[in-house]
Structure formats: structure tokens, C-alpha cells
N, C-alpha and C positions, 0 to 999 in steps of 0.2 A: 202380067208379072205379079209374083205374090208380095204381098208385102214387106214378109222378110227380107232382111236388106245384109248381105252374106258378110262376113268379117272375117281375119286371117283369124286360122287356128292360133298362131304363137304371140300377133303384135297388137290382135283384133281391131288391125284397121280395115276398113269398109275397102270390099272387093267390087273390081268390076269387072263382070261375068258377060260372056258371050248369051244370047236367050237361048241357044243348041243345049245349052247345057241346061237351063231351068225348063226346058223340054223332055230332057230326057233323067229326068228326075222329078218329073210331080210331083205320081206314085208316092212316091216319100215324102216321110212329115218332119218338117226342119232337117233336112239331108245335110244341112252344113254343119252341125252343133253334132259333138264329140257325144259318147256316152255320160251317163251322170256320175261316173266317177269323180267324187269330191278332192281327188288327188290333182286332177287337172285345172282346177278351176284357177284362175291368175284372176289380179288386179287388172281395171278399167285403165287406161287411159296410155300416153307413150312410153312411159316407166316399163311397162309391158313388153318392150322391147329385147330389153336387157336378161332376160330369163333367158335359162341354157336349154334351148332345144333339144336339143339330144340327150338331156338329163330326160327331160319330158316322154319322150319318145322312147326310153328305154324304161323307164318306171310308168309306163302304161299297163294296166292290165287287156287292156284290148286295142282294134286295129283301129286308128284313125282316120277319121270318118273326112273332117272337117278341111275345107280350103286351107293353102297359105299363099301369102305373095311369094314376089318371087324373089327379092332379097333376104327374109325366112329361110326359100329354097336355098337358094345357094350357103346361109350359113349352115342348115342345116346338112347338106352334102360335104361341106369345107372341114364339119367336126366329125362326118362319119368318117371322110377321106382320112385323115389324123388319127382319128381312134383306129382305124384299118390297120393303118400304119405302124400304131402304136404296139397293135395284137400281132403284126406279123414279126416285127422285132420281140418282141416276147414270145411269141414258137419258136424263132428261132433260138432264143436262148435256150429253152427247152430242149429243141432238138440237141443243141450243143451240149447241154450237160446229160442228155440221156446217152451220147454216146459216148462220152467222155466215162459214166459207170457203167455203161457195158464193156467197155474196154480194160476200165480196173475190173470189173468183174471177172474178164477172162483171164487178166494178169494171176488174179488169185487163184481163179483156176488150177493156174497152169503150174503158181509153185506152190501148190498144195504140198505134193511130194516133199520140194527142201522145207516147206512148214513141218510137215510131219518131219521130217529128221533131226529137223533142229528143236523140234517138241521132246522126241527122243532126249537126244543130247541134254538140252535143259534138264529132262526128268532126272538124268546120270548124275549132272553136272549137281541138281538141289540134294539128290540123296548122299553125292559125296561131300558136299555142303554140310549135310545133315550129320554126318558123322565124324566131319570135324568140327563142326558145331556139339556135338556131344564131349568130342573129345577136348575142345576148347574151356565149354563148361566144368570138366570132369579137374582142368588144370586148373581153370580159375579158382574154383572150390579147394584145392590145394594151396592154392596163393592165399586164398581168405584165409583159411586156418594157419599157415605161417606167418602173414601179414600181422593177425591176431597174436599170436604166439610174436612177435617183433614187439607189437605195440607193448605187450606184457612186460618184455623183456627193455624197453626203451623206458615205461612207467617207472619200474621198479631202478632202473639206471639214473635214471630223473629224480626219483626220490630221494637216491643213495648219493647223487650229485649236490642236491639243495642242504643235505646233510652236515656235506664237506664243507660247500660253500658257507653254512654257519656256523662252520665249527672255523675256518678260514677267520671269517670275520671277528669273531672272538678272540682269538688269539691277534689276529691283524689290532682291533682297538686293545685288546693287552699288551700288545708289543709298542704302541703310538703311545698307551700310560705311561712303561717302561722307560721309552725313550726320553718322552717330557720329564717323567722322575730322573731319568737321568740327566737331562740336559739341567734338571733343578741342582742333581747334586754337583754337576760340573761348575756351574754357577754360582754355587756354595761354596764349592772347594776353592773356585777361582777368588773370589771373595774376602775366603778367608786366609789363601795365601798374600793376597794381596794388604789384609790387614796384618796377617806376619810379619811380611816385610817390612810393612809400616813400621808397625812395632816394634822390629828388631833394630831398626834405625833409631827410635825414640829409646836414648841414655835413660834408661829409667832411676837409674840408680843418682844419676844426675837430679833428675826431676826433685825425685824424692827428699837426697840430701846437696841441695845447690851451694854450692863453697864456692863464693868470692872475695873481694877484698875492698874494704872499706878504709881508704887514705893506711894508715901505717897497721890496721886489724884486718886480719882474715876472719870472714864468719860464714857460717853454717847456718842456711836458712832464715838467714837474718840476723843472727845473734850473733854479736861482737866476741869474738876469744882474746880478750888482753884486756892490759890497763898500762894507761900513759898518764903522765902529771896533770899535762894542761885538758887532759879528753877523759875523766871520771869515766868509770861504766860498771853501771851497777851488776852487784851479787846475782844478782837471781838472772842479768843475762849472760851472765858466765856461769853460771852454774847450768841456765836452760844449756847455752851450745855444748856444755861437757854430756849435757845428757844426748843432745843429736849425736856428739861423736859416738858415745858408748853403742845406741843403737846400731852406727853405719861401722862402726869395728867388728861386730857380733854379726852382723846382714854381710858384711863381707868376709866372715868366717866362713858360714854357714854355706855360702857358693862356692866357697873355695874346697868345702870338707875340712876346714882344721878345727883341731880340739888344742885349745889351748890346755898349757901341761903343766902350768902352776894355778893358774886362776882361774875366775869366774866372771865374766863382766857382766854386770845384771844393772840395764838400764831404767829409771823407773824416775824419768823427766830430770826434775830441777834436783832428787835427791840421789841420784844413780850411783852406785857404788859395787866394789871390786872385792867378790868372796876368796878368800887367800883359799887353796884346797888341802894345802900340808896344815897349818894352824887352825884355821876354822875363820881367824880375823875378819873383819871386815872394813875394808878402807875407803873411805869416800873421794867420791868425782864432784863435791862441791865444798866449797869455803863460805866463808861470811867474815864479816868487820872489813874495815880497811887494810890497802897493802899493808902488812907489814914488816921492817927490813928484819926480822930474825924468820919471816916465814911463815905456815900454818901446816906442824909436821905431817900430820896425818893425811894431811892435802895433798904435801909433795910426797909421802909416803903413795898414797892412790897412782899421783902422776905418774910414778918412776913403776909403779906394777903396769901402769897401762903403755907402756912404752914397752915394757918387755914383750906384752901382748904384741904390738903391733912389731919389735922387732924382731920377733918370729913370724907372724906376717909377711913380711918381707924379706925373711930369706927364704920362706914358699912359694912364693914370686918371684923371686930374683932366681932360681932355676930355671925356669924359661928363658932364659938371657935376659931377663926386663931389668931396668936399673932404673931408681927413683933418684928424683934432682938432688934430692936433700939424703947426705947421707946418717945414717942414725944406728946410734951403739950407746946401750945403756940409756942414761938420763940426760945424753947431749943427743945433740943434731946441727950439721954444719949447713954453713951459705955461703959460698966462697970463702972457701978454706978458711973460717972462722966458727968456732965453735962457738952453740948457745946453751942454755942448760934450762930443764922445762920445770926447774923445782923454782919455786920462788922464796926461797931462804937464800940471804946472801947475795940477790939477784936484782940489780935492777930493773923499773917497770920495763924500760923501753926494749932492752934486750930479751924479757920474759914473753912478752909479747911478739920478738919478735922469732923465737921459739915457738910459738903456737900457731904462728903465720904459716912456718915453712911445714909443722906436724900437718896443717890445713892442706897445704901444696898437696904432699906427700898423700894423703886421702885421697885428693883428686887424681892422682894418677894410678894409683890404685884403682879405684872404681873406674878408671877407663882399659885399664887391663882386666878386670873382672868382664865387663862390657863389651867385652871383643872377643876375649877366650870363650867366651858364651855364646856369640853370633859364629863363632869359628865349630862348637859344639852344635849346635840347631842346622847348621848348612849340612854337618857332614851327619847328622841320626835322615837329613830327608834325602840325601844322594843314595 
């Protein structure tokens, strides 16, 4: 036996061979060992086992020469049988899909014809496409230049609207000015009716020349008109209240429209005095020294002109129906049917005094008829 000692092709474990067989193999030199393909060559030892055969055997360039056992054998048979397997289900797919496109093959065959007709019709169906595709274009191109010709016509619409709109707003904040000026002058008007009213309520004539009465004197803004025994009252504030009166006889001329038709009252304070118009005279509205019992004539000269004044006065007034408490003619004036006389010749104090009390009255209802007849004139110039 040679010495060679024979090992599997695939696991190279040591085989044990019939000697028939290393008989009829001398001839040959290492008849066991594969060609020297360096693609075959594996790893020594059991690990060797584990290699795919059939990888082996298919990536061989030549025929294998070399023993195997026989567990080798049967894997080696186990993965042809499997790979066989594997190939004959893959022809068959094969087969199934080669018949599967001969069969669409013949399908398309066979409607070649409805292709062609319906290739036809298509070609009909695109040229009439075609030409309402032309004709489509041909409108739209129509639409663009009216579209254009809209927007022009919307621009210049738009323009001539922003226009208005600020010609709107202009007048809209001159109309809001207006208003507020208006609502200023209603405000003003309200205002100042309301200070009319005020006003026409406030006696001014009162304010001006205030006549009250002090124990048995009536006075005129303070100034005492009289003299009594026991109550001295000096010149010059009887002389000052003749000058208040002269004022408030002339201020209530003056509203009333009269012209006195003999005289002149020209008031000018404490020295005020009465221009006669027929003589030229002039008579005085004040005295000096003490009472005295025969008089100071030109004084009661003055007095008895001013009493004419004022009793013309009052029968310009007394045509309204007005009737004053105190009635007055000439150089008297009554107070319960008792007559006083405003001359101080012949006169005592207490009765001269109380003469100039009731001329005081008589003022004040005077200037409240003035005062009324005027509120009566102002109500009817604003109806």
C-alpha cells in the first residue's frame, strides 16, 4: 500500500479504502488529490466540515478527481436534490410567464384592428381638439384685450372714485367744522340767552339807583332826603341824593322817550341844577346853611320845576293804566288824603321830609314800570 493515506475531498478526514481500489489506481500519481486549483484548497482540521459543497462543486473549473465519505455524499446529493428542486420551480415560472406573453401577444394581435381604429378616431378626435384649441386660443386672445380694455376702464373708474372719495372727505371734515361751529354758536346763543334772561330779571335800574327808607328818610343810594329836629343831616348829603334824583328822573326820561317841555335837568352830583328853556335861568337842586323857617327860594324855586318834570312824568305813565301810591300836582304830593308840600318855605322839617319820602316812593314805582315795560319790549322784538 503506498503511503499516501487518502482523505475526503470536502471534510479531509482520512478515508478507509478497499486495497481493489488502490489496485486499480497505481498508474496514478496521488489519484486522490483534486487539481491544483487554488480555488479548492480549504482549511485543515473539523471546521472543514462546515464548507458548502455544492458551492465547491459548482465553482470548480474541473472534474473532481478526489474521494469523499459518505456523509459529504449524501450532503452533497441533499443540496443538489434542493437546488434541482429549486431550478425546476424556476422553469416553471418561466414557463408560466412565457405563456402568459404569448398570450398577450396574440391578444394584441388580434386587436390590432380596434387599435388601428381607435388610432384613427384619436387622430379625428386630436385634430378636432386642434381646432378648437385654435379657436379657443383665437377667444381667449379676445378676452385678453377686453379684459385689458376692463382693467383700463376699472383704473381710470378707481381713479375717478379716490377722487370723489376725497373730495367726500373734504367736505365731510368741513361739514364736522360747520357743525362744531355750529354747535359753538348754539352754545353761545344758549349762553347768552341765558344771560338775557339773567339780566332782564336783574332791576337794573334798581341796582343803580337803590331807594329805601331809613326810620322817618327815604334815601337814594344811601343819602338821607330830609331833615328832622332831633336827626341833623348835613348839606351835602342832601344835596349828594338831589343829585342821584336828577340823574334817575333824566335815565327815566330817556327810556321812556320824553322831552321835557319847560326844562332842562342837568345833573352834575352835589351841584345839579334845572336850566329853565323859556328864560335861560338856572335853578338849583341844592341848598346850604341850616333849615330855615322862611326857606331858601331858589331851592324851592328848583324843587317846584322838578316836580313839574316829574309830573309830566307821570301822566306819561299813567296812560298805561299805571297809577303811582302818591298822588302829585304841582308842588304837593298826598299820603292818605293828606297833602305835603316839597318847598321848604313855611314848611316844617318833619312834614318836608316827609314830602321827599313819598317823591322817593313814587321813583321807585316808576323805575319798576320802566323795568317791566322793557322786559315786556325785549320778549316781544325776540318772538
Amino acid at each position: 500500500m503506498s503511503d499516501n493515506v487518502p482523505t475526503c475531498f470536502n471534510c479531509q478526514n482520512k478515508l478507509v479504502l478497499d486495497e481493489s481500489v488502490f489496485e486499480c489506481l497505481e498508474d496514478q500519481q496521488n489519484p486522490f488529490l483534486v487539481d491544483d486549483d487554488p480555488s479548492l484548497c480549504f482549511q485543515e482540521g473539523p471546521s472543514a466540515t462546515t464548507g458548502n459543497l455544492f458551492d465547491i462543486i459548482c465553482n470548480s473549473n474541473s472534474a473532481l478527481k478526489g474521494p469523499m465519505c459518505e456523509d459529504c455524499t449524501e450532503q452533497l446529493l441533499s443540496g443538489m436534490d434542493q437546488h434541482l428542486k429549486e431550478l425546476d420551480e424556476e422553469c416553471a415560472q418561466y414557463r408560466e410567464l412565457l405563456d402568459s406573453l404569448k398570450e398577450g401577444n396574440d391578444a394584441r394581435l388580434m386587436d390590432r384592428n380596434i387599435v388601428a381604429a381607435k388610432l384613427a378616431a384619436m387622430k379625428n378626435e386630436e385634430a378636432s381638439l386642434i381646432g378648437e384649441s385654435k379657436k379657443l386660443e383665437a377667444e381667449e386672445a379676445k378676452l385678453d384685450a377686453e379684459l385689458k380694455k376692463k382693467k383700463n376702464e376699472l383704473y381710470a373708474e378707481n381713479e375717478s372714485a379716490e377722487l370723489l372719495w376725497r373730495v367726500f372727505r373734504d367736505n365731510h371734515r368741513q361739514l364736522i367744522r360747520m357743525e362744531m361751529k355750529e354747535q359753538d354758536l348754539e352754545a353761545e346763543v344758549h349762553c347768552l340767552k341765558s344771560q338775557r334772561d339773567r339780566l332782564s330779571k336783574i332791576n337794573v335800574l334798581n341796582t343803580a339807583f337803590h331807594i329805601w327808607k331809613q326810620g322817618s328818610f327815604g334815601t337814594i343810594n344811601g343819602f338821607r332826603l330830609g331833615q328832622l329836629p332831633h336827626s341833623q343831616v348835613e348839606w351835602s348829603e342832601i344835596n349828594a341824593a338831589w343829585g342821584q334824583v336828577a340823574l334817575l328822573i333824566n335815565t327815566l326820561a330817556d327810556c321812556l322817550d320824553i322831552q321835557f317841555t319847560l326844562y332842562r335837568i342837568v345833573p352834575v352830583g352835589s351841584h345839579s341844577f334845572i336850566h329853565c328853556l323859556d328864560t335861560g335861568a338856572e335853578l338849583p337842586l341844592f341848598g346850604s346853611g341850616g333849615f330855615k323857617p322862611f326857606g331858601q327860594k331858589k331851592f324851592d324855586e328848583g324843587i317846584c320845576a322838578f316836580m313839574e318834570c316829574f309830573c309830566q312824568l307821570q301822566r306819561n305813565i299813567e296812560r298805561a293804566q299805571f297809577r303811582f301810591p302818591h298822588r302829585m300836582y304841582r308842588e304837593h304830593i298826598e299820603d292818605n288824603k293828606m297833602e305835603y308840600s316839597v318847598k321848604m318855605q313855611f314848611n316844617a322839617e318833619e312834614r318836608w321830609t316827609k314830602a321827599m319820602k313819598c317823591l322817593l316812593i313814587n321813583f321807585r314805582w316808576a323805575i319798576s314800570y320802566v323795568v317791566h315795560s322793557k322786559i315786556l319790549r325785549t320778549e316781544a322784538a325776540f318772538l
